[in-house]
C-alpha positions as CSV (number, residue, x, y, z in Angstrom):
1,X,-18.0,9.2,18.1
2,X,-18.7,6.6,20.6
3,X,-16.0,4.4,18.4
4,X,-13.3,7.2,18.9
5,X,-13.9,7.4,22.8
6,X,-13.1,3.5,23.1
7,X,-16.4,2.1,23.1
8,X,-17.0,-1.3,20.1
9,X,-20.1,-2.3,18.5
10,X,-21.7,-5.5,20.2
11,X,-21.8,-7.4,17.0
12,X,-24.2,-9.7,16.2
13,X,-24.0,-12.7,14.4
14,X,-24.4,-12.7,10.5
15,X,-27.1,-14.8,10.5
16,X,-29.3,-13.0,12.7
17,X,-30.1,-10.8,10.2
18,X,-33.6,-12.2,9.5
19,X,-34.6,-12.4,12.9
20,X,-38.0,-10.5,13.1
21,X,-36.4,-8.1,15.8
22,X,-34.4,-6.6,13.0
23,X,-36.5,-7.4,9.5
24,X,-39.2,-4.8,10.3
25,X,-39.0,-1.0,10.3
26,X,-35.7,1.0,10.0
27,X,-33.8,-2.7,10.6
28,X,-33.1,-3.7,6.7
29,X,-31.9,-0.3,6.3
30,X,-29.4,-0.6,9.2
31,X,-28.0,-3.7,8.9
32,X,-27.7,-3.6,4.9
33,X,-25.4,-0.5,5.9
34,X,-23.2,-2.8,8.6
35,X,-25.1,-1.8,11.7
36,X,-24.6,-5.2,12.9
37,X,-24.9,-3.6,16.7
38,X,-28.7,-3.3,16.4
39,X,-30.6,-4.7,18.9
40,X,-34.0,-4.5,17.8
41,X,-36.5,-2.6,15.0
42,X,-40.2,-1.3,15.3
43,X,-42.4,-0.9,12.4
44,X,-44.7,0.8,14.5
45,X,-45.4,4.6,15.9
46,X,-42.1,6.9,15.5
47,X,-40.0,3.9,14.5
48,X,-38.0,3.3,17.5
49,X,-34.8,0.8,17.5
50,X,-32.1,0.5,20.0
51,X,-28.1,-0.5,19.2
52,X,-25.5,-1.9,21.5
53,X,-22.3,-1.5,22.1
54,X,-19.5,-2.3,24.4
55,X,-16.2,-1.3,26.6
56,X,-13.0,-3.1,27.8
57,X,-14.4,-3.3,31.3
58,X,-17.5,-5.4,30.4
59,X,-20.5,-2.0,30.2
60,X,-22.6,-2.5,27.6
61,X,-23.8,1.0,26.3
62,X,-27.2,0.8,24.7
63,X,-28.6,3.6,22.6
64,X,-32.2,4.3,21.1
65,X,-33.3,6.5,18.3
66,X,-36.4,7.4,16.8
67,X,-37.8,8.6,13.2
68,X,-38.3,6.7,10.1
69,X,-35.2,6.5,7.8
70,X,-35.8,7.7,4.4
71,X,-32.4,8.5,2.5
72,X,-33.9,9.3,-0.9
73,X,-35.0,12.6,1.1
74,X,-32.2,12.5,3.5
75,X,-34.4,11.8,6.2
76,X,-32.2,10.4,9.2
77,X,-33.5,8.8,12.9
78,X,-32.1,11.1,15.9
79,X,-30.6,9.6,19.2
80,X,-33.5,10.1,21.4
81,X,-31.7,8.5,24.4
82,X,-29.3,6.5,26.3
83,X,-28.8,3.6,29.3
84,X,-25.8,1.7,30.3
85,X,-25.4,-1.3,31.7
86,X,-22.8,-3.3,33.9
87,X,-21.3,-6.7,34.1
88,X,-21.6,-8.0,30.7
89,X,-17.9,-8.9,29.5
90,X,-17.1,-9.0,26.1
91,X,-16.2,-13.2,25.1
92,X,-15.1,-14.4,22.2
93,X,-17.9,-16.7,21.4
94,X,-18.1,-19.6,19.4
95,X,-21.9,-20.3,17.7
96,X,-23.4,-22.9,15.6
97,X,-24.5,-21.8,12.1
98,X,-28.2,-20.8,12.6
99,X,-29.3,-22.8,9.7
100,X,-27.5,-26.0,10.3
101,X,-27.4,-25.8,14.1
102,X,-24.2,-28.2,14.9
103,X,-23.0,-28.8,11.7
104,X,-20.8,-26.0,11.1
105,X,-19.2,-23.7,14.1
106,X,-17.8,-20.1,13.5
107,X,-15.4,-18.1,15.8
108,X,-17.0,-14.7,16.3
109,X,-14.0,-12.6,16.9
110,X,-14.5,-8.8,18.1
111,X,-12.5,-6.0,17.1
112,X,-9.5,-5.4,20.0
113,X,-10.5,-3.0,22.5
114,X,-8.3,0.6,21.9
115,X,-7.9,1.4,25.3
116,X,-6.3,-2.3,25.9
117,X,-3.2,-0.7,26.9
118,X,-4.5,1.6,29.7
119,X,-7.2,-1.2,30.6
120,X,-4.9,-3.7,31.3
121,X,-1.7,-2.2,32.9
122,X,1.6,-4.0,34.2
123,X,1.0,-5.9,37.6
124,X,-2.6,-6.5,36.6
125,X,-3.9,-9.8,38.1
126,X,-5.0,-12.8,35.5
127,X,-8.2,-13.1,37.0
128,X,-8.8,-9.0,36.1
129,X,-7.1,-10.0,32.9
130,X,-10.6,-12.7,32.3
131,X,-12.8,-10.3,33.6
132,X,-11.8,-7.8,30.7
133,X,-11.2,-10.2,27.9
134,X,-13.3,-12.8,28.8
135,X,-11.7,-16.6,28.5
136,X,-8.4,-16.9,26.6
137,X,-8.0,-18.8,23.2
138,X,-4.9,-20.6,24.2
139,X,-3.0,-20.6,27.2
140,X,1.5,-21.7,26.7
141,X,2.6,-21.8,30.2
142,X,2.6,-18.4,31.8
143,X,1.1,-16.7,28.5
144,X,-2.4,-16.2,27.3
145,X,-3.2,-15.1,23.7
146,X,-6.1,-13.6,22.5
147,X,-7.4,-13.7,19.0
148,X,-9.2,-10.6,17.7
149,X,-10.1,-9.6,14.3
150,X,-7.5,-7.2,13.4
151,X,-4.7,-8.2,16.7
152,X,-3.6,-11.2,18.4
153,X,-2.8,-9.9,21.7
154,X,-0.2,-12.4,24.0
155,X,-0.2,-11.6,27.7
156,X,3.0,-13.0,30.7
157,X,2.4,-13.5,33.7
158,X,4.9,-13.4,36.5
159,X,5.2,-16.2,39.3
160,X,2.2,-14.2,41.2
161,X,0.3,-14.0,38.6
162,X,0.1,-10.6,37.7
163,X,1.2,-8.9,34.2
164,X,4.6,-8.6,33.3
165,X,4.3,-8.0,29.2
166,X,1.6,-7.2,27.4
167,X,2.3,-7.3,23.4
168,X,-0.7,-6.4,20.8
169,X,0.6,-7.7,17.3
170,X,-1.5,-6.9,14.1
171,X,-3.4,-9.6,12.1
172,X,-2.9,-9.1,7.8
173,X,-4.8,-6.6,6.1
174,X,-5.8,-4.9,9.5
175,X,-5.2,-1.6,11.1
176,X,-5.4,-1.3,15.0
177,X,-6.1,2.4,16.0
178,X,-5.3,2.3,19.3
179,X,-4.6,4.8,22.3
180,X,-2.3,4.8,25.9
181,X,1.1,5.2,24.1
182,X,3.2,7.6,25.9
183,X,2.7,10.4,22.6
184,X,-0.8,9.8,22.6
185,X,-3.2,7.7,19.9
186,X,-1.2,5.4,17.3
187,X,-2.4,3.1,14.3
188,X,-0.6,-0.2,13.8
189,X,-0.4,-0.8,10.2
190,X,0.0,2.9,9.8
191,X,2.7,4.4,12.3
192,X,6.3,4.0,11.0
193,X,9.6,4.4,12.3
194,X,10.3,7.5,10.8
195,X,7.3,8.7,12.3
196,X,8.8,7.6,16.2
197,X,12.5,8.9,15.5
198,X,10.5,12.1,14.1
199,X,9.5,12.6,17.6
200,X,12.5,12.4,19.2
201,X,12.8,8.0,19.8
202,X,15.4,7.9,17.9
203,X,16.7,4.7,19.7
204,X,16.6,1.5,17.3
205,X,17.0,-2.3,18.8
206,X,18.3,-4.6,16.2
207,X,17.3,-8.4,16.9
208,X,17.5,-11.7,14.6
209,X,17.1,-15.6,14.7
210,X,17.1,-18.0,12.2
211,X,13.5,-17.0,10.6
212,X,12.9,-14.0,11.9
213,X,14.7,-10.0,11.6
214,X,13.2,-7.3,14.0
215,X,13.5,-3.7,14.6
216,X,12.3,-2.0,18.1
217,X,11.5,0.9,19.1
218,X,11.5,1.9,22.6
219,X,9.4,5.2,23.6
220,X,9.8,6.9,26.5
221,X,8.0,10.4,28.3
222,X,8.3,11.9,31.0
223,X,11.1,12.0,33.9
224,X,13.9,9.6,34.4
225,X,13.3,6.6,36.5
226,X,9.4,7.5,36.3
227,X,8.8,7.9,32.9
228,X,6.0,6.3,30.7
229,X,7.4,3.5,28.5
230,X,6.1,1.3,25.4
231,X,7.8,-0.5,22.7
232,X,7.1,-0.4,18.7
233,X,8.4,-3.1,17.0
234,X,8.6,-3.7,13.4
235,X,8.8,-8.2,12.9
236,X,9.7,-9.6,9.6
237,X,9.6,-13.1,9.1
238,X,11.2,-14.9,6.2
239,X,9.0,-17.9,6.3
240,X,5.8,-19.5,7.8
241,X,4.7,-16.2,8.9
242,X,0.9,-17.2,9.1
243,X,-1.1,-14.1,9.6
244,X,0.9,-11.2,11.3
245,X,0.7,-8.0,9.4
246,X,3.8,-8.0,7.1
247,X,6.4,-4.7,6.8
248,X,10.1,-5.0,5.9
249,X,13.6,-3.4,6.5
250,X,17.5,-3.6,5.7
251,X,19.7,-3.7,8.2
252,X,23.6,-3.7,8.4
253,X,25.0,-5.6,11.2
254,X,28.2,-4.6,10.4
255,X,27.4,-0.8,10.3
256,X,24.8,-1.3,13.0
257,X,22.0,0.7,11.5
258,X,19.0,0.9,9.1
259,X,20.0,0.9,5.7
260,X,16.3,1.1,4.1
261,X,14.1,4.4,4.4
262,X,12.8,4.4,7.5
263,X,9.4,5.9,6.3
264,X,8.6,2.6,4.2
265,X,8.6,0.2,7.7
266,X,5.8,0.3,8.9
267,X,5.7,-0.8,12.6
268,X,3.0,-4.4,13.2
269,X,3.7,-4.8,17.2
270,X,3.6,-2.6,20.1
271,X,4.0,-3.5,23.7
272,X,4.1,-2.9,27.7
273,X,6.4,-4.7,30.0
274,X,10.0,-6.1,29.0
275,X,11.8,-9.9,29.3
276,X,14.5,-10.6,31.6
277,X,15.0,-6.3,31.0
278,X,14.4,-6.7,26.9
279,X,11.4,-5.2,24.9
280,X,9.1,-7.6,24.9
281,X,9.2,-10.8,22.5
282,X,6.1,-12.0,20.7
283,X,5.1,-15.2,19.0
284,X,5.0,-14.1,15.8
285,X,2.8,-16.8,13.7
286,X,-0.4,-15.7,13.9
287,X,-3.4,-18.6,13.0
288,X,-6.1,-17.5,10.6
């Protein structure tokens, strides 16, 4: 529940699974079952542990529960209570290995915030953009990119500094299920185009360069001249795609529409903001 209202799990590192915090009481059970959000385990009285988790904004959210697990009874712990806490922004943190402290460094990468849309509108300023995300993982003039798990999300700036496109792309083998598009809550990896011309965005942008083919989809509610706008987009790249989710269409420039069933295209981008009046444009390769 707390998931599907935009909150993420504060993750903890893999390693820290045998810290003593979480290696006593209802802890094993926990994080054997991907719990990874636990903060700490007691052995002791009615069993208490407490879990963490996050929002775009930097609140951390912690919950306790009490009872001894026992699921060969179906014996659960309850949520006994709940505290939240401020200024804590979610980072993308690099750690050493616990074992070999400085031989060997991991990228801890946190699942993209749903909400990112509505948390970081148009005409937000980059230093509200650091205070949300936390620091940047690579910075290409007046972009910033952000690598998540499942997205890599690439952020413009105009000459003040503020937000001018916002594009969320989706990693391989990933699903982003994310909400703040005009019709509601979407899934990349899922939506399709015939599920966007289904509800009336019929409207399909054809682009191309030398290694890439791309269909967008603009989607628009509400009045003329003040309606809500986002763009779906659907990137294929014929080679050195790197990591960006993969889909596929057929196109006929000469008859100017989609030849292929528009049910089989699954849609890997979506975005706020246009260029120079143009959806959005992305940088589709994607490192691992």
């Amino acid at each position: 529940m707390l998931i599907d209202f935009g909150w993420q799990p504060k993750m903890r590192h893999w390693s820290d699974g045998g810290d003593l915090a979480i290696t006593t009481g209802n802890g094993p059970h926990y994080w054997d079952k991907g719990f990874h959000e636990i903060v700490s385990a007691c052995p002791s009285g009615v069993a208490p542990c407490t879990f963490a988790f996050q929002d775009v904004y930097g609140n951390v959210l912690v919950v306790s529960t009490m009872g001894e697990v026992a699921p060969e009874v179906g014996v659960e712990a309850v949520v006994t209570r709940w505290t939240l806490e401020e200024n804590d922004p979610p980072m993308l943190v690099a750690e050493p290995n616990r074992k070999h402290a400085g031989e060997l460094i991991s990228v801890m990468r946190q699942l993209t915030p749903p909400n990112i849309l509505v948390a970081i509108p148009l005409g937000t300023p980059s230093e509200k953009v650091r205070e949300r995300l936390g620091v940047q993982d690579v910075i290409e003039g007046n972009r910033w990119k952000y690598r998540f798990e499942d997205t890599q999300v690439e952020i413009a700036f105009d000459a003040v500094g503020s937000v001018k496109t916002l594009v969320v792309a989706l990693v391989l083998n990933s699903k982003f299920r994310g909400v703040g598009a005009p019709f509601g809550d979407f899934a990349l990896g899922e939506l399709t185009i015939n599920e966007l011309t289904e509800m009336g965005h019929q409207t399909l942008v054809y682009r191309s360069s030398l290694r890439t083919k791309e269909l967008v989809v603009p989607v628009r509610t509400g009045p003329s001249g003040a309606w809500d706008e986002c763009f779906f987009g659907a990137l294929v790249v014929h080679s050195g795609v790197g990591w960006l989710a993969e889909t596929d269409f057929q196109w006929s420039v000469t008859e100017d529409q989609l030849t292929s069933s528009s049910d089989r295209t699954t849609l890997n981008w979506v975005g706020v903001g246009t260029d120079h009046g143009e959806p959005p444009y992305i940088d589709w390769y994607i490192k691992a």
